[in-house]
N, C-alpha and C positions, 0 to 999 in steps of 0.2 A: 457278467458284471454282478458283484455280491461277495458275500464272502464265501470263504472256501471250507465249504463243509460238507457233512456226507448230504443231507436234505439235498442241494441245489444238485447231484447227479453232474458232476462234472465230470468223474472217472468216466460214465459212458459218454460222454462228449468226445474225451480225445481215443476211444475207442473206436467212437465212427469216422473220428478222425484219418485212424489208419486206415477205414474204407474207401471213405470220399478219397482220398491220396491215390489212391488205386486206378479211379479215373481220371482225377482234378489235380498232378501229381502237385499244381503250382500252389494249390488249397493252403492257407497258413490258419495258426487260433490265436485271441489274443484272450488270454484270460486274466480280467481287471476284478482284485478282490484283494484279500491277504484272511489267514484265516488258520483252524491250529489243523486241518487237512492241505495244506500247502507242499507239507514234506512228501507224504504218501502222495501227491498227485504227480509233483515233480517226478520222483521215482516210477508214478505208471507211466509216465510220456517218455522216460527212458528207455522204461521196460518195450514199449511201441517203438523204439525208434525214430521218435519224431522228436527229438530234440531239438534240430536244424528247421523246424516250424512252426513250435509253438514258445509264444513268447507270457510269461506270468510278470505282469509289469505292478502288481499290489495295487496299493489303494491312490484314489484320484479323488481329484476337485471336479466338483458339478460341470464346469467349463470343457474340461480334460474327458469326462464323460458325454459330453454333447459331442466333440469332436470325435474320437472315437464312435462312438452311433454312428454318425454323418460318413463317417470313411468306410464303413462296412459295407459289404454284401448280403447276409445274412446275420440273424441271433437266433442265438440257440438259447431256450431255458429249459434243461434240464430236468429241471425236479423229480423228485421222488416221495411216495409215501414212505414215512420210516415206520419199522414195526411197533411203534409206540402210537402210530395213526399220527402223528406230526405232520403236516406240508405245506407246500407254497401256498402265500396269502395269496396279495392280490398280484404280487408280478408287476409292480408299475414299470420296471425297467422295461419292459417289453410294450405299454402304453409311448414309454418314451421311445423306442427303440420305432415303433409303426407312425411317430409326429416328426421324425423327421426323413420318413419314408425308407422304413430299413425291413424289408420283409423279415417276419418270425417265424419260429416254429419253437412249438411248446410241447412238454408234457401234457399229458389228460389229465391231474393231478391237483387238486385245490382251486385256489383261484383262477389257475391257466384258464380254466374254461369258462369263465367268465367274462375273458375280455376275449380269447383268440374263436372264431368261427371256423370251424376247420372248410378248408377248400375257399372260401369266402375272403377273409381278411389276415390271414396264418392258415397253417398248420401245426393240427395235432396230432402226438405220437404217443403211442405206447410205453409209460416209465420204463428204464431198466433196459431200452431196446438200443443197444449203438446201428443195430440194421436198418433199424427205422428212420432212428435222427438221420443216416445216410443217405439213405433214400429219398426224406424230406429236402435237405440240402441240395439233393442231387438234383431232384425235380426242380427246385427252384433255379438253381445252376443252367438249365439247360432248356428250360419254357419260357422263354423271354414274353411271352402275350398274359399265361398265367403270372408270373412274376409282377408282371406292370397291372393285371388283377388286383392281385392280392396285396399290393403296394398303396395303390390306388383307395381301395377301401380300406386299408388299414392306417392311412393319415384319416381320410372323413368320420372314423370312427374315433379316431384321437382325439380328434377336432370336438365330434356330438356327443360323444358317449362319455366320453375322459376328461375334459376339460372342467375347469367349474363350472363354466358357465351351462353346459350340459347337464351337469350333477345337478346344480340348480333349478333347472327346468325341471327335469325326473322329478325330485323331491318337491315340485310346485305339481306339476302333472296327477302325481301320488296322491297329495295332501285336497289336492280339489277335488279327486275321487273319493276320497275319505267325508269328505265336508257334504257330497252331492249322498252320499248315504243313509247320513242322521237326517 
């Protein structure tokens, strides 16, 4: 979810795409964006063969986006650093993606690492890696005890750490450290 550009690493999404396929043949993507990398992406899911699974349905209302989350198995955020040092901020789609209990898996990249714990509440992977995002998928795919894990903690951290009312706490928490100082 986002739009379709080189930063977000979606070519290596449907890269591992053709992996995961390999084991998970029923695996579909649904990639929700519009964006001026839409034509090239289209044309690499050709080039894979995976026409007949992946579906680029553009851009959606917040609603359309809730539901979608809700219907998933997993989210993939891709990201990438681009050679200009550019990357992912904060990734809230993936705050959103773990409130309404959809396990993730991130890049190591920008703000990924701020919100995902790797093994804890997501996984992280290696930018640039479709063996890895595979691999992530795959484990999640196939550990239903980690899965319900990393499920698990990744709504309560949506909840404490994401939320405002969370935010608000930190920034009160911070500011009476600051105060207990002087």
């Amino acid at each position: 979810m986002g739009r379709l550009i080189p930063l977000k690493g979606q070519e290596y999404l449907l890269s591992a795409l053709a992996l995961i396929r390999e084991k998970i043949p029923e695996a579909r993507l649904i990639l929700v964006g519009d964006g001026p990398y839409r034509e090239r992406l289209v044309g690499h899911t050709g080039s894979l063969g995976l026409e007949d699974c992946v579906d680029f349905i553009g851009e959606v209302d917040q609603d359309e986006v809730h539901r979608l989350l809700a219907g998933s198995d997993v989210f993939v955020l891709p990201s990438v650093v681009m050679d200009t040092g550019e990357t992912e901020g904060l990734g809230t789609v993936l705050m959103e993606a773990m409130a309404v209990g959809v396990p993730v898996v991130g890049s190591a990249v920008g703000g990924i690492v701020d919100i995902i714990e790797d093994g804890e509440n997501g996984i992280l992977v290696e930018e640039r890696s479709p063996e890895a995002i595979a691999e992530a998928v795959m484990k999640i795919h196939g550990d239903d005890d980690f899965r319900m894990r990393i499920v698990s903690r990744g709504m309560r951290d949506a909840g404490e750490r994401f939320s405002w009312e969370g935010i608000a706490a930190k920034f009160d928490e911070y500011f009476r450290e600051l105060k207990r100082g002087f």
